[in-house]
N, C-alpha and C positions, 0 to 999 in steps of 0.2 A: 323701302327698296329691298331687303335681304327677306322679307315674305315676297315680295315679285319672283326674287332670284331663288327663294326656297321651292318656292310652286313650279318655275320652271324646269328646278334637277327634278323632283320628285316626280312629275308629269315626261320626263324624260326616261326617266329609269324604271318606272310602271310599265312605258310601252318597252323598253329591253327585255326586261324581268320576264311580261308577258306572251302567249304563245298563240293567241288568237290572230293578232295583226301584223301584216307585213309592212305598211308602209303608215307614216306618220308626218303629215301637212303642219306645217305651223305656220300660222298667217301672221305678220310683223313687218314692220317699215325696213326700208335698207342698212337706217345707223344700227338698229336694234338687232341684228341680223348677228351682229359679232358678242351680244352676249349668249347666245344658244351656242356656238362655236366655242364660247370657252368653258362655257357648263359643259361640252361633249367633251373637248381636251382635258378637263378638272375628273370626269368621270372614265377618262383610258386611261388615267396615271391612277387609279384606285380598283380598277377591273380588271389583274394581268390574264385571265384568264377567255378574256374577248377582243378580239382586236376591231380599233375604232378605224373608220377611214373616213375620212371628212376633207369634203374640197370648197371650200369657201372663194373658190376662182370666179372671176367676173361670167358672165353665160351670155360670150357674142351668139353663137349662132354652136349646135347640139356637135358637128364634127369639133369645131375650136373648144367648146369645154371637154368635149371626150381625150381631143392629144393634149390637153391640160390636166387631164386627171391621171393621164397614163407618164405624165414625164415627173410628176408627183408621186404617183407610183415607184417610179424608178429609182428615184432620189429615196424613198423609203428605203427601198429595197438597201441602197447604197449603205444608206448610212447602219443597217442592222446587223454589215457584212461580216466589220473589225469585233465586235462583240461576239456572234457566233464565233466566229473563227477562233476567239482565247476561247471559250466553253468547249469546243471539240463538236460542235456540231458543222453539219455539211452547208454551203451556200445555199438560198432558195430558189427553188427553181426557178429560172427566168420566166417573165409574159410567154402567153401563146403568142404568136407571130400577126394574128388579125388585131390584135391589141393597136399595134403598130402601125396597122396597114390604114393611111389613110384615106381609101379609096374604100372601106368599109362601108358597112352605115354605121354609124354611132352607135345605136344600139345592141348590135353584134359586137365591137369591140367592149364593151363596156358589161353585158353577158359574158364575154367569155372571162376579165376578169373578176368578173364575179364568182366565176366557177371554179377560176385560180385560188383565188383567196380562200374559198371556202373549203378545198381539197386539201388546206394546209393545214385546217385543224382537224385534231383527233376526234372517230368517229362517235365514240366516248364522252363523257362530264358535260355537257349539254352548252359546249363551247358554242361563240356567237361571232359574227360578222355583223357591224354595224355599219352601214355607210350612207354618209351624211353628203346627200350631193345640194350644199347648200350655199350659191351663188350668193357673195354681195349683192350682183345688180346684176337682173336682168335684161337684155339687152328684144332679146327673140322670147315673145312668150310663148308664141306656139310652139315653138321650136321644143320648151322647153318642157309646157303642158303634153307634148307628145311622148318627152323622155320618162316622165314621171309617169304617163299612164301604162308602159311598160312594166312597171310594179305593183298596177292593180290585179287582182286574185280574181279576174269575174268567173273563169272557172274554177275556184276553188283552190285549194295551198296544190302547188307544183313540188315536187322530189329535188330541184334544185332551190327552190326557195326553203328549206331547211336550216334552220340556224339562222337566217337572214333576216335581218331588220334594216329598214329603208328610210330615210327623213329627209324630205323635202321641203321645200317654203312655196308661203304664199305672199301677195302683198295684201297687206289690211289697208291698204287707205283704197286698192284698184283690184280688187281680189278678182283670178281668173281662175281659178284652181278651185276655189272652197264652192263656189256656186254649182258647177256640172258635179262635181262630186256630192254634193248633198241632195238635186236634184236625183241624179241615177242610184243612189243611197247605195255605193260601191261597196262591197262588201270586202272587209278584211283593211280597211282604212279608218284611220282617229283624226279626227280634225282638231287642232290647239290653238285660240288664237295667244299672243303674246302683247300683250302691251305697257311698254315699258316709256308713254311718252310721256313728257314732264307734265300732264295733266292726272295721267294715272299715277306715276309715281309720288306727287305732290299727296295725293289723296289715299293712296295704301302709307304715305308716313305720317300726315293725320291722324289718320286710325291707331296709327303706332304708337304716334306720342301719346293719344288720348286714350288707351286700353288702357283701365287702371286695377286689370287682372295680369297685366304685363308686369316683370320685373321694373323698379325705377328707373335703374341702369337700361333696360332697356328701351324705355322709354325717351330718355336724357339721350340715348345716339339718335333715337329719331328724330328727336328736336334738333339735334348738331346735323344730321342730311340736311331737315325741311330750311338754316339757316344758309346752308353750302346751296341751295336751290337757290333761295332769294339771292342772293351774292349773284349768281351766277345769271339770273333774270333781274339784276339790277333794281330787286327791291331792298333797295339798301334800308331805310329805315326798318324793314320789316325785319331784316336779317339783324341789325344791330339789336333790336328788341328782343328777339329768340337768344343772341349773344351774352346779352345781360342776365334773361334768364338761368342761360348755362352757366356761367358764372357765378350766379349766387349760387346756386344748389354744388358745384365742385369745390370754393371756398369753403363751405358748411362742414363739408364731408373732408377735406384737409385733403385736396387730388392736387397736388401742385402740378403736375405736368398736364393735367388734361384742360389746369388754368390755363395753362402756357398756351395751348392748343388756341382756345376761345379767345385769349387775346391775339394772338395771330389773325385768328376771323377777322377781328374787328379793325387790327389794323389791315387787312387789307381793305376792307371793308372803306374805311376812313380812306387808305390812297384811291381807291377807283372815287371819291367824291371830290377828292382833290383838296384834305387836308391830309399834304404828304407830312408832315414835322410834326401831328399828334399823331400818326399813322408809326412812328418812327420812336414816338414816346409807348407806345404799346406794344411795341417789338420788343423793346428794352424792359417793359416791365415783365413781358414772356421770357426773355433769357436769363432775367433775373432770379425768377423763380426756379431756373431746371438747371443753373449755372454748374450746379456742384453734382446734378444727377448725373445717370447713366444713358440718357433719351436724347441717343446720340441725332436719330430723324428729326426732333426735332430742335436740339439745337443747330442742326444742319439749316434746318427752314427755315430758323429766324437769322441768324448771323448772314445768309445769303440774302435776307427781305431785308437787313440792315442796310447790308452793303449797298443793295442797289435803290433804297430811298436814300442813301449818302448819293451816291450816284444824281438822282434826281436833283437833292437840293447841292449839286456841285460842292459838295462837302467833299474832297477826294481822298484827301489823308483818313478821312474814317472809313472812307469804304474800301481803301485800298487795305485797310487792317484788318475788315472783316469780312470780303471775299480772302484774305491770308488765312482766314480762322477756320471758314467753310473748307475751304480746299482742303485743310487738315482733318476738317471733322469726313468728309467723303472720304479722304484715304483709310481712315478706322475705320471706315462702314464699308470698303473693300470698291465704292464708288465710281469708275475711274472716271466717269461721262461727265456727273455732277462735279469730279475735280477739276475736268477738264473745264468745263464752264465759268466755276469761279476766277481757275486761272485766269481767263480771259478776261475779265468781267477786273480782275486784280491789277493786269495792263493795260487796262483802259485808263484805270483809277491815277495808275505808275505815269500814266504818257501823261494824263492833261493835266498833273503838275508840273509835268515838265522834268520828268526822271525817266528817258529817255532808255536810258541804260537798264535801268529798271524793269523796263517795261518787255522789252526783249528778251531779257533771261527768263521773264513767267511766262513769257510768249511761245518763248521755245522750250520752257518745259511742259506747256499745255498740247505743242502742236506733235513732241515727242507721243505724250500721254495720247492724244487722238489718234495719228498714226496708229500706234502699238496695238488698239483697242477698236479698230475700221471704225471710227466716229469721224466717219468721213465729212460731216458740216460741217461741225467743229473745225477740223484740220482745217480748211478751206478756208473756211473764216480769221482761222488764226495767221495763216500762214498770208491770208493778206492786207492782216495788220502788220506784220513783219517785212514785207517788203515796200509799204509805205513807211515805214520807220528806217527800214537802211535804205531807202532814199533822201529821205531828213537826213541822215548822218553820214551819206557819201559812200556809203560800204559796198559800194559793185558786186563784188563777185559773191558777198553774202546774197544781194539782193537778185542776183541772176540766179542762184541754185537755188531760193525759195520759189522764183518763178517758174522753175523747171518743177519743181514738186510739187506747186498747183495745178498745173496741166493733170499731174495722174490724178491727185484730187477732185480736182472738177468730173476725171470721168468716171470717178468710185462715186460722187454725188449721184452722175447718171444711173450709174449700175444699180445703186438702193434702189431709185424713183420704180426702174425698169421690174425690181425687184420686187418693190412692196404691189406694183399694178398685178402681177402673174401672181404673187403668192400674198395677199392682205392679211391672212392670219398669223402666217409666216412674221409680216414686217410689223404687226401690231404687238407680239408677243414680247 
């Protein structure tokens, strides 16, 4: 996988670097679509020197992703305000006004802030604009093959196309875009395809594990992907096989935590078959080994996979100890989301012994913790375990002012959904 994801920054950053091409296709499925998005975002936190734009908004139809890219625009602008401002530099100039206008065409608003952005940098150091207009989902393909052919060069590099690099997508499994383009052999255009599906992936970490010019260690993580594969495609035996592997060779070499790791695997491995109580016996022999260390993640990951096969096998005094453990280990780790979770996970443990009282005070310090930190599920959830609990115990007026505080909650749940749908990079980060 990390040679898939090497080939993709380096096939990214070629076409940056490079001065031949304007625009850059990359043909890949829709899930796969968000790791090019993060390879761009990994490569404007290392580039200050170019600024990145990238819209990974859904592409109903070429006006709706244009007032989507300009209200993202905006929101940039917004947010770069407070920082200039302590430096002593001036605000940046606002959008042109057709930006805005949506009675435009698309492509005019979307030219002129091209123009914008690129007046902002100096005419000097061979500064770049990179803009990545590269939908989750496309909705309108022509809509869209129309937008992108606005950045092919058939006459040749333009005075405005200076500094400008362009990446668009295609689909690999329905490609509309790579066909006319290789057809008309458009000049000043790279075509990439990307394939990142678990058949390729499977098959660049074969390679991996079996390069025996490869580091060991490097080999041995490929072998831990291609078992996190099976796990995950429910080749349970084949995963436990590669687990045991990893195990003798980290035993050999005296890696106590990366044993801990492997047996994690395995127990989870062991609960997806539905032996949860040896699943539960290799949890324990993974915290035993890292007990005394410093590897805080993963003591976090087992003492939480305790709790909740305590949970499973209605063990609840154990797991209410070691979702207590987790929550502690999150707050070291500066956590609040994972604290919040175990809390919960701690009053469940609290209620169905029948410690009532118990279970309320973690409740309400979890729904505090969500609250404080907009882990708006969470609160929601928490908060309506709390008002079935002071209904068990008669408490009205607790249980009316939890109820009034799930109203805002449920419409903070809305606000993410509305959220992650307009901005998916945004809500995936």
């Amino acid at each position: 996988m990390w040679r898939k994801l090497d080939e993709l920054k380096a096939t990214l950053g070629e076409f940056v670097e490079q001065r031949e091409n304007l625009l850059l296709v990359v043909s890949c499925a829709d899930p796969e679509m968000s790791y090019v998005l993060k390879t761009l975002e990994g490569m404007d936190d290392t580039a200050p020197s170019d600024i990145y734009l990238v819209f990974g908004e859904a592409f109903t139809d070429a006006a709706q992703y244009a007032s989507a890219i300009m209200k993202n625009l905006r929101l940039q602008m917004e947010i770069v305000k407070a920082p200039r401002a302590a430096e002593g530099e001036a605000p940046l100039p606002p959008l042109p006004e057709v930006c805005d206008d949506a009675e435009a065409p698309p492509t005019a608003r979307l030219r002129a802030a091209i123009d914008h952005a690129s007046s902002l940098l100096p005419a000097q150091g061979g500064h770049r604009v990179i803009w990545g207009f590269l939908p989750l989902q496309v909705a309108d393909r022509e809509g869209y093959a129309r937008l992108v052919g606005e950045f092919v060069p058939a006459r040749g590099p333009e005075p405005w196309m200076r500094g400008l690099r362009v990446i668009a997508r295609d689909d690999r499994d329905a490609p509309f875009l790579f066909p006319p383009l290789r057809r008309s052999k458009a000049p000043g255009v790279l075509l990439y395809e990307l394939d990142m599906s678990p058949a390729a992936l499977n098959d660049a970490l074969v390679k991996e594990a079996g390069d025996r010019s490869s580091p060991v260690g490097d080999r041995m993580q490929a072998l831990l992907q291609l078992a996190g594969l099976d796990y995950a495609y429910r080749r349970y035996p084949q995963a436990l096989e590669k687990y045991g592997a990893l195990y003798r060779y980290y035993a050999a070499h005296d890696a106590p935590v990366m044993q801990a790791v492997i047996l994690q695997g395995v127990g989870d491995v062991l609960r997806q078959m539905g032996d949860v109580k040896e699943a539960r016996v290799k949890y324990h022999q993974g915290l035993a080994l890292v007990m005394h260390s410093q590897a805080l993640p993963i003591l976090l990951n087992l003492t939480y996979a305790i709790g909740d096969v305590g949970l499973e096998l209605k063990d609840y005094r154990d797991a209410e100890g070691f979702f207590g453990l987790a929550a502690q280990i999150a707050a070291k780790l500066m956590n609040p989301f994972v604290k919040a979770d175990a809390l919960e996970k701690q009053g469940i443990a609290r209620h169905r012994t029948g410690d009532a009282t118990g279970a309320v005070l973690v409740w309400k310090e979890a729904a505090a913790l969500s609250k404080t930190f907009a882990y708006h599920e969470r609160h929601r959830s928490v908060l309506e375990s709390l008002i079935a609990a002071y209904r068990g115990m008669y408490m009205e007026d607790e249980r009316r002012a939890c109820e009034a505080e799930l109203k805002n909650a449920a419409q903070a749940v809305k606000a993410d959904a509305r959220e992650a749908h307009e901005h998916p990079l945004r809500a995936a980060t």
